[in-house]
N, C-alpha and C positions, 0 to 999 in steps of 0.2 A: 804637735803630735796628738792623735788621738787613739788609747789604747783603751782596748777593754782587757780587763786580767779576770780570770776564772771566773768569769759571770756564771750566774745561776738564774734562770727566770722562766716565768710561766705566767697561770693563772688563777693556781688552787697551787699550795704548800705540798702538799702529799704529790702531785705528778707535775714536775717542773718540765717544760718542754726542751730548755735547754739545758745543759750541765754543765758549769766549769769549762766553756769555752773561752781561748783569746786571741786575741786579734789587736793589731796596729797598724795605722796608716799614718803616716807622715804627711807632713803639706807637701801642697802639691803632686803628689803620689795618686795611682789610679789602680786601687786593690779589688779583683774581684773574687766573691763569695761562689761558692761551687756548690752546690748539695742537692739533692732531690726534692720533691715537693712534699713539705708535710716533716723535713726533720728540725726545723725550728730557724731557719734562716731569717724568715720574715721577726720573728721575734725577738732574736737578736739587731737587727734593723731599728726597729723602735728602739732599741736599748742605745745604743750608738745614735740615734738622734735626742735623745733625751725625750722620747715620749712614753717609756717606760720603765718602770722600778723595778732592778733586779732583786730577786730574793738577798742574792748575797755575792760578791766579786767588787772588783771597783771600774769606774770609768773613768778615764784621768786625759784632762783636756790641757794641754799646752803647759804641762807638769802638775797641774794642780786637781784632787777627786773633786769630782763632782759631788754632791751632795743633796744638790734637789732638781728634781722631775716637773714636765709638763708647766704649766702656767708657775707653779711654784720655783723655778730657775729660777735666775736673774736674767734681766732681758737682752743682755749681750751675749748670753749663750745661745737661749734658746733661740734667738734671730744667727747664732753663728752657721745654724743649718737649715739644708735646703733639702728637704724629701721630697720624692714621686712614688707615690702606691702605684701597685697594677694594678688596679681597677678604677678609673678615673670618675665613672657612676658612683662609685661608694663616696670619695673623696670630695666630690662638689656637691655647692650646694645646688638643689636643681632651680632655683627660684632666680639666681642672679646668672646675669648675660656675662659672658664670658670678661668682656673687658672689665666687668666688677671682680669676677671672679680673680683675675690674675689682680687687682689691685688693694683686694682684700688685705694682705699684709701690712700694706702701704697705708692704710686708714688706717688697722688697727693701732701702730705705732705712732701717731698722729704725723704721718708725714702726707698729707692730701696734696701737700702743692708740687710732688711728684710723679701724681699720677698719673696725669695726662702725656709726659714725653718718655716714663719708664715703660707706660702701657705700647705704646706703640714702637719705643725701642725695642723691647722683647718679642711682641707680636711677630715685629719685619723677623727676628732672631730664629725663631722658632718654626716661623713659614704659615703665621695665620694672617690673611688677607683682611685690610679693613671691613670688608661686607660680614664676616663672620666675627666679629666681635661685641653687634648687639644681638647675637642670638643666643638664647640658654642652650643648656646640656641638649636637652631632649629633639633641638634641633640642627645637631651638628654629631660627627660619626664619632665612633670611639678616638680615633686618629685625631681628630682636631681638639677634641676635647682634653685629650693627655698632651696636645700642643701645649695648650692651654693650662695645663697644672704643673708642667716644668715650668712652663714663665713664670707661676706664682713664685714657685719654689726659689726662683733664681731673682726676684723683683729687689729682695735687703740686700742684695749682694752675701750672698753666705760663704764660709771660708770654706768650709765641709759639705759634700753633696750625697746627700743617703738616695738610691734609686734602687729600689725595690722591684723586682720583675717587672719594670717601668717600661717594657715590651713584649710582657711576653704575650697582651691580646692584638698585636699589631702586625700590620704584614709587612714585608721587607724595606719597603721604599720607606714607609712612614719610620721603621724603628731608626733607618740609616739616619734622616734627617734628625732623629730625636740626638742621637748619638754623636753626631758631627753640632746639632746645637750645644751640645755640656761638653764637649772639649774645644770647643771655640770660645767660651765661657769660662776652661777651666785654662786656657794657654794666657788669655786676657789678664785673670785675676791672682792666679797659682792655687785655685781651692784642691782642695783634695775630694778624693771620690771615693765612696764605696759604694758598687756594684751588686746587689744580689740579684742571684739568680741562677737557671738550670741550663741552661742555652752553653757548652760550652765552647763551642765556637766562636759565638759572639764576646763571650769574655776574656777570650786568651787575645782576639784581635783588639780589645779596647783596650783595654786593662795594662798596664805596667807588670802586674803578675797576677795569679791568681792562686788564692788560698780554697784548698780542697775542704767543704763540712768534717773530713776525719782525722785532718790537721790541725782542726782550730780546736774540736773536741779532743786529741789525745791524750790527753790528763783522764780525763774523766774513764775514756774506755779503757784506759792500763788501768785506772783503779779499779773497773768492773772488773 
């Protein structure tokens, strides 16, 4: 189970972007986030993948809080999840060809002698054709590119998948494909998912349920 209880987080102490939000998603479970753009979704996201420190709340993984953030985890957590930003420009590096890119994980963790049949596992998965795999960012569309950063995402096998408006610059055919690859991903392994995002059509169709932004914050706004 992965729960967040009354988080609190931002980036300055004085205006915390979220407040006393929570949230829980069970294995295997596909939870989507509901909210507008701009009310702290995205930063709760990072929070639930561990790539940020709440001011104050707990995040409690498979019954036990968490404790430490970003490289400081332990490396069974932080490899337990699989994120997609919506901007796959921001997210890559522009200098490596896409097949480094998705195997980037796979080095860091020192496992190289799986690179070469994860890469092209996921590739086929995902819908990137061998020709596009030695080309960088700047020479392939936004669409192939966010192909290309759900593979990474998904390359350790992660139990938890954070997808952050991991569509929302993509036009229909490309987001269906993104979508049908992480639940074919997730019917495979049983990870659980959480979804953000504003789209809510899309998420009431993917999603097992979806949690509306004034449900997760209710604490906070009864206390306003």
């Amino acid at each position: 189970m992965l729960e967040l209880r009354d988080i609190t987080a931002g980036y300055g102490r004085k205006a915390p972007v979220v407040r006393d939000a929570s949230l829980a998603v069970a294995p295997g479970e596909a939870v989507g986030l509901l909210g507008p753009s701009g009310c702290g979704k995205s930063t709760l996201a990072r929070v639930a993948a561990l790539l940020h420190r709440p001011e104050s709340g707990t995040v409690v993984l498979d019954g036990g809080p968490v404790r430490r953030w970003r490289h400081r985890a332990p490396r069974d957590l932080r490899t337990a999840f699989g994120v997609v930003f919506q901007q796959p420009r921001l997210s890559a590096d522009p200098r490596l060809r896409l097949t480094d890119l998705i195997a980037e994980p796979l080095r860091a963790t020192g496992r190289r002698d799986e690179v070469r049949h994860r890469v092209a596992e996921l590739a086929e998965a995902v819908g990137l054709t061998p020709d596009l795999l030695p080309r960088r960012p700047h020479e392939v569309s936004d669409g192939q590119l966010q192909r290309a950063c759900l593979a990474r995402a998904l390359v350790l096998r992660p139990r938890w998948l954070i997808c952050d408006e991991m569509s929302a610059m993509l036009d229909a055919s490309t987001t269906a494909a993104l979508v049908t690859a992480v639940e074919d991903y997730r019917e495979a392994t049983g990870a659980g998912l959480l979804a953000v995002g504003h789209d809510q059509t899309l998420l009431h169709r993917w999603c097992d349920r979806v949690a509306h932004w004034e449900e997760v914050t209710a604490r906070s706004a009864m206390n306003g």
